[in-house]
C-alpha positions as CSV (number, residue, x, y, z in Angstrom):
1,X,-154.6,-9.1,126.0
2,X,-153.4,-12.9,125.6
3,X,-154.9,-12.9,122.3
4,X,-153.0,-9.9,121.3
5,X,-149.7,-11.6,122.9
6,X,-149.8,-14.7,121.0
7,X,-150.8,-12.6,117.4
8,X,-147.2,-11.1,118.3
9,X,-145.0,-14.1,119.7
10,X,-146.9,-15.8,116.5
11,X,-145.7,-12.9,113.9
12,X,-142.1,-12.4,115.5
13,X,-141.7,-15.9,115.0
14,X,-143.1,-15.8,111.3
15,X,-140.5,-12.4,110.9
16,X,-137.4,-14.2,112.8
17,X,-137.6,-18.0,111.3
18,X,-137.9,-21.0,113.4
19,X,-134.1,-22.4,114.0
20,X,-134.2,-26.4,114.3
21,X,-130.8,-28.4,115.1
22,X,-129.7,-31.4,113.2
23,X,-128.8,-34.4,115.6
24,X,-128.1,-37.6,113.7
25,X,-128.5,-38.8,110.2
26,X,-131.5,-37.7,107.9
27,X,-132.4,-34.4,110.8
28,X,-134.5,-34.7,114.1
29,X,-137.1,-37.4,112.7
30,X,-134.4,-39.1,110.4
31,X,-137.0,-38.3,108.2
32,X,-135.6,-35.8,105.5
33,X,-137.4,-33.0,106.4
34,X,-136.0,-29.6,108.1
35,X,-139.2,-27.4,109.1
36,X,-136.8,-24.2,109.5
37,X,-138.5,-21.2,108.2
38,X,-136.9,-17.3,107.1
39,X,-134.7,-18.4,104.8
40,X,-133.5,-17.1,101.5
41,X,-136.1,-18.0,97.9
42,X,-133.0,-17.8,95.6
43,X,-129.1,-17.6,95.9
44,X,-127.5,-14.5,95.0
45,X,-126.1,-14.1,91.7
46,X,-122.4,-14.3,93.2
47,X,-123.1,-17.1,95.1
48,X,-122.6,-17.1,99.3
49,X,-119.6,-17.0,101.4
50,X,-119.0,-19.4,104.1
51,X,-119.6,-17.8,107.6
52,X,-116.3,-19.8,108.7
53,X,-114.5,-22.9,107.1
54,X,-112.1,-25.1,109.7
55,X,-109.7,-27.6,108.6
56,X,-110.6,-31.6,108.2
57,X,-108.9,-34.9,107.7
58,X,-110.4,-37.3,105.1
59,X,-114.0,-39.0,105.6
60,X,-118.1,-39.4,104.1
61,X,-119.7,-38.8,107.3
62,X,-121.7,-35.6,107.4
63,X,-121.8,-33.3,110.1
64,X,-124.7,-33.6,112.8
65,X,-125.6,-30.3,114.9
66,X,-127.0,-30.0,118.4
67,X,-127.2,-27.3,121.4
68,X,-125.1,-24.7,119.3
69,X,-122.3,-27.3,118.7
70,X,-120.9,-29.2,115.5
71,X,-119.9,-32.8,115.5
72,X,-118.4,-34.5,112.6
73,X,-115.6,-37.3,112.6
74,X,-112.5,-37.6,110.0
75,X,-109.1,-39.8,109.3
76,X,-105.7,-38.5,110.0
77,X,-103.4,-40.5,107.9
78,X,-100.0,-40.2,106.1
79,X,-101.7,-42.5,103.4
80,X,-103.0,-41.4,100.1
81,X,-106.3,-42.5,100.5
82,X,-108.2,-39.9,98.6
83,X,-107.3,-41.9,95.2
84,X,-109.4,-44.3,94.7
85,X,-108.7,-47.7,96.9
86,X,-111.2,-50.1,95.9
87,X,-109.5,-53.4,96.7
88,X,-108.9,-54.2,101.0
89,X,-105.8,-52.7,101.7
90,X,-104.0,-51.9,105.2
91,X,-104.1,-48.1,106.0
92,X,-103.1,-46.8,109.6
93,X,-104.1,-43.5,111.2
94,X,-106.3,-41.8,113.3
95,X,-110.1,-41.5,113.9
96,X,-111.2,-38.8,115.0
97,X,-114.4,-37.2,115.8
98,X,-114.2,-33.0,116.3
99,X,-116.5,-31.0,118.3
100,X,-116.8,-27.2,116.8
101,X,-118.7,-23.9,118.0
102,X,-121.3,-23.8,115.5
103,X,-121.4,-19.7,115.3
104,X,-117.3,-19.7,115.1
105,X,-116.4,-23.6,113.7
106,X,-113.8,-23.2,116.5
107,X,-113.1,-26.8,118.4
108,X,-114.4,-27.2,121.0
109,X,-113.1,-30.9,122.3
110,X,-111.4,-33.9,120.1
111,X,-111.9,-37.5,121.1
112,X,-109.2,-39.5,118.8
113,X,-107.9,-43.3,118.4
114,X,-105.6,-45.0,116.2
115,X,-107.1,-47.0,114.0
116,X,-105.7,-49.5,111.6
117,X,-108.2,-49.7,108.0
118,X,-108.9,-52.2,106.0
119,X,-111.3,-51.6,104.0
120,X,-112.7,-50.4,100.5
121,X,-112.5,-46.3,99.5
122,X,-110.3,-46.0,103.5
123,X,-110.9,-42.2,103.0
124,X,-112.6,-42.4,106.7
125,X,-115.3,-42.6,108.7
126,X,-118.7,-43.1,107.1
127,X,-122.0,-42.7,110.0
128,X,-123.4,-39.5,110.8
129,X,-123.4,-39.4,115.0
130,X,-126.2,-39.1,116.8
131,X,-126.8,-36.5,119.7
132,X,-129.5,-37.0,122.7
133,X,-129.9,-36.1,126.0
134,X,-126.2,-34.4,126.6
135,X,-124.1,-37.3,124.8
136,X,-123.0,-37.8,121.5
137,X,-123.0,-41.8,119.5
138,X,-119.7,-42.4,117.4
139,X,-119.1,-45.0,115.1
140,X,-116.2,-45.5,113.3
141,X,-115.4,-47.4,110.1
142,X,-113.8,-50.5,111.6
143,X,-116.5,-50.7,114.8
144,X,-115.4,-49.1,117.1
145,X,-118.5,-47.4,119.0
146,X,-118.3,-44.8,121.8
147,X,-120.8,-42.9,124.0
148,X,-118.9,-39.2,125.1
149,X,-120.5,-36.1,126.7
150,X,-121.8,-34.2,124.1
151,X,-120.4,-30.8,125.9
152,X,-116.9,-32.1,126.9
153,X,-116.2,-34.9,124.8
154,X,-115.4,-37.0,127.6
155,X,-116.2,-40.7,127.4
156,X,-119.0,-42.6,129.2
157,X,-118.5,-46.1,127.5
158,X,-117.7,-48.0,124.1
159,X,-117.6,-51.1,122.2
160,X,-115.4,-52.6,119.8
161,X,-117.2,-54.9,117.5
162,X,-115.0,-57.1,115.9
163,X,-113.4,-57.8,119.5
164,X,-117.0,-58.1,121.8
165,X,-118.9,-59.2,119.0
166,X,-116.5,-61.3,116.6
167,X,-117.7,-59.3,113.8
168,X,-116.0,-58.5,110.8
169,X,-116.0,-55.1,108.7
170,X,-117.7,-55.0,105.4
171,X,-115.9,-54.5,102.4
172,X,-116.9,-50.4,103.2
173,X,-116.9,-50.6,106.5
174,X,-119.5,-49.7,109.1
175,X,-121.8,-47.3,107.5
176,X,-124.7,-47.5,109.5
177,X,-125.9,-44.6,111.3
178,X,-126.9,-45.8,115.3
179,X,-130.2,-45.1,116.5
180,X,-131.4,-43.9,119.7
181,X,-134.8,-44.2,120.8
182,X,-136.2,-44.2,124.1
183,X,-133.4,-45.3,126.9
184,X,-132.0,-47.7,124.1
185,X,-129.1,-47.3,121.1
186,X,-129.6,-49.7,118.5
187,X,-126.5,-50.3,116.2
188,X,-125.8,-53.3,113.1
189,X,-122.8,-54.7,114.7
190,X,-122.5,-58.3,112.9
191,X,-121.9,-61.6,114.2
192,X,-123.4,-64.5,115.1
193,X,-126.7,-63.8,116.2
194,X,-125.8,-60.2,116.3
195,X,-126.2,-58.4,113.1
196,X,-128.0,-55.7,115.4
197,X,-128.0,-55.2,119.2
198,X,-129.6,-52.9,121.3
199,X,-127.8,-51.7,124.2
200,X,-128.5,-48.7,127.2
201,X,-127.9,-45.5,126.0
202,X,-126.3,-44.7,129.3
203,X,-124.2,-47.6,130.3
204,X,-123.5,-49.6,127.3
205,X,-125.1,-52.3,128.9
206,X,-126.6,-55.1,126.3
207,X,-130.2,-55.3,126.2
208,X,-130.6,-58.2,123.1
209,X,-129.3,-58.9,120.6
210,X,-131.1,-60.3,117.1
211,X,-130.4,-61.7,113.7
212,X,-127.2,-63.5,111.6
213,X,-126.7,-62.5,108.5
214,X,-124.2,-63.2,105.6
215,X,-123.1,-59.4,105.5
216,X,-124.2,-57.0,108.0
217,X,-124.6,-54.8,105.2
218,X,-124.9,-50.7,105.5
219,X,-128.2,-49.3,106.4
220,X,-129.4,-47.7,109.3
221,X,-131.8,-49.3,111.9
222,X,-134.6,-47.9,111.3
223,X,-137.9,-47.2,113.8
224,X,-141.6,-46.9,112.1
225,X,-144.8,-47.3,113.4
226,X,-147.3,-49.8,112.0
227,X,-149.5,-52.6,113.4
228,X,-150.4,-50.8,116.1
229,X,-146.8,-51.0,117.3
230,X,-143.7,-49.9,117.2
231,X,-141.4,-51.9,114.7
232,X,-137.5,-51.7,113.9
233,X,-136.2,-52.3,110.7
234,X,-133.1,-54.1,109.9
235,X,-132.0,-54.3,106.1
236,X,-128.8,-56.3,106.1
237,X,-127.2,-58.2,103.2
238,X,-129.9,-60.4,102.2
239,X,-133.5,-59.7,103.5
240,X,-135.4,-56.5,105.1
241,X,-136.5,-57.7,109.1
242,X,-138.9,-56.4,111.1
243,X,-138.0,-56.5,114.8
244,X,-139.9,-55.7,118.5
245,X,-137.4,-53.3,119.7
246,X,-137.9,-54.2,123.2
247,X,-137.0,-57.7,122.8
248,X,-135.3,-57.8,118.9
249,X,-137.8,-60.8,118.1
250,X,-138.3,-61.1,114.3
251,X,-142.4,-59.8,113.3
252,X,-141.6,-60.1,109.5
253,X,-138.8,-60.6,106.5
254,X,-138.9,-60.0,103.2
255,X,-135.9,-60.6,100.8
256,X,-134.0,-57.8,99.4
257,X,-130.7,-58.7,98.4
258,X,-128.8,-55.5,96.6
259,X,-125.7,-56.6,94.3
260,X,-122.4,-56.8,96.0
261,X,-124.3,-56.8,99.5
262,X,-124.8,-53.2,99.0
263,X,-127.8,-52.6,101.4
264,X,-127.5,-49.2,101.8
265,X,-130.2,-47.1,101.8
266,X,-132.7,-45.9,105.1
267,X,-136.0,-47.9,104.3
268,X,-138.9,-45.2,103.3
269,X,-142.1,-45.5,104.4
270,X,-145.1,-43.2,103.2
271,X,-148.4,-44.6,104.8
272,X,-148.6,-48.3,105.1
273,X,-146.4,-48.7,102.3
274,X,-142.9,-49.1,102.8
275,X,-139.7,-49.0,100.3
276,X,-136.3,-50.0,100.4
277,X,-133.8,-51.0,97.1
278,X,-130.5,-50.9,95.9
279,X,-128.0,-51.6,92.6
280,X,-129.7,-55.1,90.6
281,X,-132.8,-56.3,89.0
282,X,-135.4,-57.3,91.2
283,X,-134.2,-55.3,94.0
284,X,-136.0,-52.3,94.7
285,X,-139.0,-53.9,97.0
286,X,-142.4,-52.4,97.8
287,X,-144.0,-54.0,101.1
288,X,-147.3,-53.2,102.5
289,X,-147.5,-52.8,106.6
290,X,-150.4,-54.3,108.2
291,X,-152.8,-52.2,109.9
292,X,-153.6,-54.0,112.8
293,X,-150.8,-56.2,113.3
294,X,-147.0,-56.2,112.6
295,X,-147.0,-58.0,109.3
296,X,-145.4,-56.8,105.7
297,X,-145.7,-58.7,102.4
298,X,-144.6,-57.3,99.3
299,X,-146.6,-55.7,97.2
300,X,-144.3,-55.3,93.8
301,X,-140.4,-56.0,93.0
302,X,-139.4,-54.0,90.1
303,X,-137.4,-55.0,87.3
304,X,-133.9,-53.0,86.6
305,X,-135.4,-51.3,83.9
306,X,-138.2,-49.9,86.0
307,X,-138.7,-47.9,89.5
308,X,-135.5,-47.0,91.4
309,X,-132.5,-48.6,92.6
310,X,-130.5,-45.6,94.6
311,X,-127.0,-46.4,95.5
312,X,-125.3,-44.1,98.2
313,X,-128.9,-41.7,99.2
314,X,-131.8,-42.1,100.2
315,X,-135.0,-41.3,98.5
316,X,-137.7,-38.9,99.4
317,X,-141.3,-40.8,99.7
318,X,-144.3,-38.2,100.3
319,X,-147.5,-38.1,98.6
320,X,-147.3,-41.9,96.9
321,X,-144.7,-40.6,95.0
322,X,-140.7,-41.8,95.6
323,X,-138.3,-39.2,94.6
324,X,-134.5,-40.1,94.4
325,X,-131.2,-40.7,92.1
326,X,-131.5,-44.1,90.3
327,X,-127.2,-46.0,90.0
328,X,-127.6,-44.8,86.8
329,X,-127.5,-41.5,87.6
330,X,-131.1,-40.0,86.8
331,X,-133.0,-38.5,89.5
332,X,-136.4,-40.3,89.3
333,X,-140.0,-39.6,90.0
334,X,-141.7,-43.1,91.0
335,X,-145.6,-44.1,91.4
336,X,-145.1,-46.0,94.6
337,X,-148.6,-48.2,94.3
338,X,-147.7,-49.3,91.0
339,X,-143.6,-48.7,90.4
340,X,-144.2,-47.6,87.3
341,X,-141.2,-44.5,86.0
342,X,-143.2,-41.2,86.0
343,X,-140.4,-39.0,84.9
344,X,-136.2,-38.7,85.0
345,X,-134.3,-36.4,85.0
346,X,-130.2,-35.3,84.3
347,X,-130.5,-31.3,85.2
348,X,-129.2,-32.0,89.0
349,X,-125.9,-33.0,87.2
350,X,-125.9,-30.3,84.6
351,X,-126.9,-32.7,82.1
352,X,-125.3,-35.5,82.5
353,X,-125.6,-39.1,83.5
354,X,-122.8,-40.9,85.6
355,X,-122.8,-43.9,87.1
356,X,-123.4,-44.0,90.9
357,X,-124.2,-40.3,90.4
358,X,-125.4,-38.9,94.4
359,X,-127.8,-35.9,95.3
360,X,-129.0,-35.7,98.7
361,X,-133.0,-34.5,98.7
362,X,-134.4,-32.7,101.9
363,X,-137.6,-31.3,102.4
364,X,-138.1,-27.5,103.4
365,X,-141.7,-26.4,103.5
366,X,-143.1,-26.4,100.2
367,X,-139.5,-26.8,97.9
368,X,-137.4,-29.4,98.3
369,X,-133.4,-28.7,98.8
370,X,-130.8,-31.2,96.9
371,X,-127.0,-31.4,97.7
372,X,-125.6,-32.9,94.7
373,X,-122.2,-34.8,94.4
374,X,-121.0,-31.7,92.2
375,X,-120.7,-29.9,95.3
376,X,-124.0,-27.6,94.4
377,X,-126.8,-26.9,96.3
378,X,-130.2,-26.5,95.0
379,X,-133.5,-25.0,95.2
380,X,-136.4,-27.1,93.4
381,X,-140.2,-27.8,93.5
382,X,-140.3,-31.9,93.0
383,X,-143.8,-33.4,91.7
384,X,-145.1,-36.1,89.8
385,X,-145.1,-33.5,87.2
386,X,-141.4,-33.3,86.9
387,X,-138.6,-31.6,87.8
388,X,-138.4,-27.8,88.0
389,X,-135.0,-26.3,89.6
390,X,-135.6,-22.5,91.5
391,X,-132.2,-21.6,91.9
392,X,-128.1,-23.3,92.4
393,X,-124.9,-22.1,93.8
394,X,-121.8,-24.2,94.2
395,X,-121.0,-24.2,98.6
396,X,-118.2,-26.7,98.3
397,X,-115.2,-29.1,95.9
398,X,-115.8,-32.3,95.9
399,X,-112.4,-34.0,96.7
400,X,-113.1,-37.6,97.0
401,X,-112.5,-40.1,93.7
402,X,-114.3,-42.4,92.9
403,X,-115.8,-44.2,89.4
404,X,-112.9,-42.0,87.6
405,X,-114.5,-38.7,88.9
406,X,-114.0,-36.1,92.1
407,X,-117.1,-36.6,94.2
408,X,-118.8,-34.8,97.3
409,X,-120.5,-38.0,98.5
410,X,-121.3,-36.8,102.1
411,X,-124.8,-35.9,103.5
412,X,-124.9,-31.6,104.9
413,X,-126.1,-30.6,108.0
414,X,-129.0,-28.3,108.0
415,X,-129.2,-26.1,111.0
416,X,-130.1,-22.9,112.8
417,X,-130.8,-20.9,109.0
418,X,-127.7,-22.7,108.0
419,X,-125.7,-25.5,105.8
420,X,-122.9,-27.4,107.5
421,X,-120.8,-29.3,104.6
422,X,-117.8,-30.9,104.8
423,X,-115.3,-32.6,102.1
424,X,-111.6,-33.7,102.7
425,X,-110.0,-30.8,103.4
426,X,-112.4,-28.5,105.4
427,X,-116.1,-28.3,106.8
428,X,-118.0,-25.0,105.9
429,X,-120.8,-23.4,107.2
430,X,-122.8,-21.3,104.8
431,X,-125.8,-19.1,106.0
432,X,-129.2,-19.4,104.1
433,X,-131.5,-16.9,106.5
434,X,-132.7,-14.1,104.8
């Protein structure tokens, strides 16, 4: 009887899909990988209709999606932002982060601020937030950081880190996504002596804090495991850090300074090797992780001609094998051991090649998924022997310009059978179940 019980809850589950939220930047494991299951092998020929579509402000943070609820931030402002703004310029509005039903896209709750900008492309907010345990992490582009109750938006505590911290925005403002692991939030912040601290996720309390850095730069703190430990990754303007996240003491660093201070990228690790790069010669680092203790020492640097050097995504490392968009605008297959090119590729961008070109790669059981900054999504099988697209349908307009073009430079949500997308005017939700 119980083996005939499971063989059903086993095949109803097979027949019905397994739904998987999306709570902070990258899915559940920030590792590019969403594990749901009946969903659709190609897109219809006529392509697919939103489920609902609710009215934003401008911004490049993507949506994040817990406990049948949408979060995603934007900037109300009278400004014309959405030209492109590269030089610092003053810009006031309001930041926002909305709360939606994630059947309807009705709101739900709306915490707000006003919110003077100051910085590069001030289109608005730029981090995915993060959702755990009932409360929701916010932060906006000129630092200011905010706990709330995930159900009724509420706030529990916040930081401003410019005014606690004496920090001052990057040229694109804060971009990096904060992490919560355990009890603790770790956030880049900036500073002396705190490019990163680590505070309780339930009082705001400050645990450490670690590191001074030229730039804080944009990429996410990042936890791996190696060493026989627990490590946290820091990748600020200059160098790549290995921290104890209990106490933020340095294990490691190896320099990796991107051009312009552009650290952007979530560092990639596939075994004991680990990846990180960005625009500029002799910055796109492989480092080898000890096995038995926290140590990393490089194990290539490529040249500009060679490997990858990914601007505003992250690349996809599985298999030895680092799959991603080069700043030239190729998607690239990489030999991680060696850093050697194995193939490129235009197709994602119907052909052609643009500078800072942007497609977003997640991982769906054996195909791999690409948002591209076209505003298309795609179905495709990535391998060291190239690049072989299933199946496209366009789900969104880009809006945002930027290097001369209209972009859709903003991460999707994947959730519950479905795609959450946003651009400047409007998220959408967009079923893929069968």
């Amino acid at each position: 009887m119980k083996r005939l019980l499971a063989i059903t809850v086993l095949a109803s589950a097979a027949a019905t899909g397994f739904a998987e939220d999306w709570p902070q930047w990258l899915g559940v494991k920030r590792d590019s990988v969403w594990h749901e299951t009946g969903l659709i092998e190609k897109f219809p020929a006529d392509g697919l209709k939103p489920l609902w579509t609710t009215p934003l402000a401008g911004g490049f943070a993507g949506p994040s999606v817990a406990n049948g609820l949408v979060y995603v931030p934007d900037y109300l402002t009278t400004a014309d932002v959405k030209k492109e703004v590269f030089d610092r310029t003053d810009f006031t509005g309001i930041e926002r982060l909305h709360c939606l039903d994630a059947k309807t896209g009705k709101p739900v709750w709306k915490y707000e601020y006003e919110c003077k900008y100051t910085v590069s492309y001030p289109i608005g907010p730029r981090t995915t937030p993060t959702v755990v345990d009932g409360k929701v992490y916010f932060l906006g582009t000129e630092g200011n950081f905010a706990c709330l109750d995930a159900k009724t938006g509420s706030l529990i505590w916040k930081k401003d880190f410019k005014a606690d911290y004496g920090a001052k925005t990057a040229l694109w403002g804060y971009c990096s996504h904060p992490l919560v692991d355990g009890k603790t939030v770790y956030s880049v912040v900036g500073g002396e002596g705190s490019c990163v601290v680590a505070f309780d996720k339930d009082t705001g309390k400050e645990l450490w804090k670690s590191l001074t850095a030229e730039e804080q730069g944009y990429s996410a703190p990042t936890m791996i495991e190696a060493g026989g430990m627990k490590q946290l990754l820091v990748w600020h303007a200059t160098s790549i850090n290995s921290l104890d996240p209990a106490t933020g003491k340095k294990n490691w660093s190896v320099p990796v300074q991107a051009d312009y201070k552009m650290s952007i990228m979530t560092p990639r690790m596939d075994g004991n090797l680990l990846f990180v790069a960005g625009e500029g010669g002799g910055n796109a680092v492989m480092i080898e992780l000890g096995k038995d203790a926290p140590t990393g020492k490089e194990l290539w640097r490529a040249k500009k001609t060679n490997a990858m050097f990914p601007l505003n995504m992250t690349p996809l490392f599985e298999g030895g094998y680092l799959y991603g968009v080069d700043m030239t605008g190729h998607l690239r297959c990489v030999d991680g051991k060696t850093g050697e090119r194995v193939w490129e590729s235009v197709e994602p961008f119907n052909g052609k090649a643009n500078k800072a070109a942007t497609a977003f790669i997640v991982k769906n059981g054996d195909r791999h998924i690409l948002f591209t900054e076209n505003g298309d999504l795609i179905f495709a099988h990535l391998s060291p022997k190239g690049y072989e697209e299933i199946s496209r349908t366009k789900i969104i307009e880009p809006t945002t310009t930027a290097f001369r073009r209209t972009v859709a430079w903003v991460h999707p949500a994947f959730a519950d059978g479905c795609v959450f997308v946003r651009n400047d005017k409007e998220i959408v939700c967009v079923s893929l179940k069968k």
